[in-house]
C-alpha positions as CSV (number, residue, x, y, z in Angstrom):
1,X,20.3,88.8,-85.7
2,X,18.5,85.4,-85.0
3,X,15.5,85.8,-87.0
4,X,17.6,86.5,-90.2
5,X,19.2,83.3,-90.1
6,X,16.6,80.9,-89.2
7,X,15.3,78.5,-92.4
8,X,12.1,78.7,-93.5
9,X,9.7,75.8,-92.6
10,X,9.2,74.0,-89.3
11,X,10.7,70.7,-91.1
12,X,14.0,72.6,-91.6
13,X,14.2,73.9,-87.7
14,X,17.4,74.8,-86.4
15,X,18.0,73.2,-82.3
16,X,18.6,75.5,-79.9
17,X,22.1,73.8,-79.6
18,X,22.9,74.6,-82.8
19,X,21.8,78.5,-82.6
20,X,24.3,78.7,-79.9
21,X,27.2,77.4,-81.9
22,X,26.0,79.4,-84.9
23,X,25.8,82.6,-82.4
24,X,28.1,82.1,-80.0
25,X,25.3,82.8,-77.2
26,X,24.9,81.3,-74.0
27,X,21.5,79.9,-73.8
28,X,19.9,82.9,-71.5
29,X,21.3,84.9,-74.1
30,X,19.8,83.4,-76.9
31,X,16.4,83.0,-74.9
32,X,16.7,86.5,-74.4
33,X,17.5,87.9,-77.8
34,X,15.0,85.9,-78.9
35,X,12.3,87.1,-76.9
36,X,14.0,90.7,-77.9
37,X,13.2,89.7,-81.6
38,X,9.8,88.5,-81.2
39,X,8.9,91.8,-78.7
40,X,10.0,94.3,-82.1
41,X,7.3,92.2,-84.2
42,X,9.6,89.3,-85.8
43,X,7.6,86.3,-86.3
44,X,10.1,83.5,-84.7
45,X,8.4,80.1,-84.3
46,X,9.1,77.4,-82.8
47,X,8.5,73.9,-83.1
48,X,7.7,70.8,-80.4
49,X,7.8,68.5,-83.1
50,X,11.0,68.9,-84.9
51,X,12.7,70.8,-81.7
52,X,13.9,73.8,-82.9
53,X,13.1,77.4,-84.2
54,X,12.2,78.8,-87.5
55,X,10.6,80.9,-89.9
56,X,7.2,80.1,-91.4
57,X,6.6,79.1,-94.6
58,X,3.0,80.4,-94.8
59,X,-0.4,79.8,-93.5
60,X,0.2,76.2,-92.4
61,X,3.4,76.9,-90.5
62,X,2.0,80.0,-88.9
63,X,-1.1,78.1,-87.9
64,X,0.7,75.2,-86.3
65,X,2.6,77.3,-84.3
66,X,0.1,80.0,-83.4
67,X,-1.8,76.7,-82.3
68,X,0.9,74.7,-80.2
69,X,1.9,78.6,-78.5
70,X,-2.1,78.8,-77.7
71,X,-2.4,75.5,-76.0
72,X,0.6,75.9,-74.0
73,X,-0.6,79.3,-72.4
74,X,-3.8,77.6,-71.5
75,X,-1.9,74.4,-70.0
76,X,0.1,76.9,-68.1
77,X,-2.9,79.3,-66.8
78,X,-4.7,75.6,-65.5
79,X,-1.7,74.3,-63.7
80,X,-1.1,77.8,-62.0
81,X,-5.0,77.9,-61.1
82,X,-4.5,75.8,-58.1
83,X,-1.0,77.4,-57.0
84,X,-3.1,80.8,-57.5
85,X,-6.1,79.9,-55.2
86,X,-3.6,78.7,-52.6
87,X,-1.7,81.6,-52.3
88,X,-5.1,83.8,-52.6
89,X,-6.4,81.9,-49.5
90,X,-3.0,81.9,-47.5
91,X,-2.9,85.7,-48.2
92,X,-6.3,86.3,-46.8
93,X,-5.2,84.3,-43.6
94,X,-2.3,86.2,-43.0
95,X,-4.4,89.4,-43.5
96,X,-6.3,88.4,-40.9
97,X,-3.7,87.0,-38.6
98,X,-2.7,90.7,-38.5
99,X,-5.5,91.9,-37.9
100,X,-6.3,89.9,-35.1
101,X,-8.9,87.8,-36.1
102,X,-7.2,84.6,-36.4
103,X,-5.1,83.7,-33.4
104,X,-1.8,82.2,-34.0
105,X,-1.1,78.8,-33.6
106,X,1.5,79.6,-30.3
107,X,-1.8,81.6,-29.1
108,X,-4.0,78.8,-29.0
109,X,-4.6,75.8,-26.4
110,X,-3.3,72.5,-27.1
């Protein structure tokens, strides 16, 4: 449906304005048969730089993208890491707040 109609080459991108118009999709619904697409092995890139989404052209345009998708991950994992820790170490003192160990703050002496 989507993949079919994208242009070839990350200069030629199509927004995902436009995709809407073509489709007449909602953006969750495009989001979502796009990720459809991509989960039944079609190759849909998409590009920071030009804003859009699109088929590659060949090495260069699959290597660019393969690229920006890999950095992106790993900015996401490092910004969770913090979030993660935090809810790791308010987990364990819940855990223990119900076991007993830790009192409750109403429990304690001001």
């Amino acid at each position: 449906m989507i993949y079919e109609i994208l242009p070839i080459g990350e200069e030629n991108s199509i927004s995902k304005s436009e995709l809407m118009l073509l489709l007449g999709l909602t953006a969750e619904e495009l989001r979502s048969q796009i990720e459809r697409e991509r989960r039944e092995g079609k190759i849909i890139c998409s590009s920071r730089k030009y804003g859009g989404y699109y088929r590659h052209s060949g090495l260069s345009d699959l290597k660019s993208y393969v690229l920006s998708e890999h950095r992106s991950a790993k900015s996401t994992l490092y910004t969770t890491k913090a979030a993660y820790t935090e809810y790791k170490r308010l987990l364990a003192e819940k855990e223990q707040k119900e076991k007993g160990a830790i009192p409750d703050q109403e429990d304690t002496p001001n």
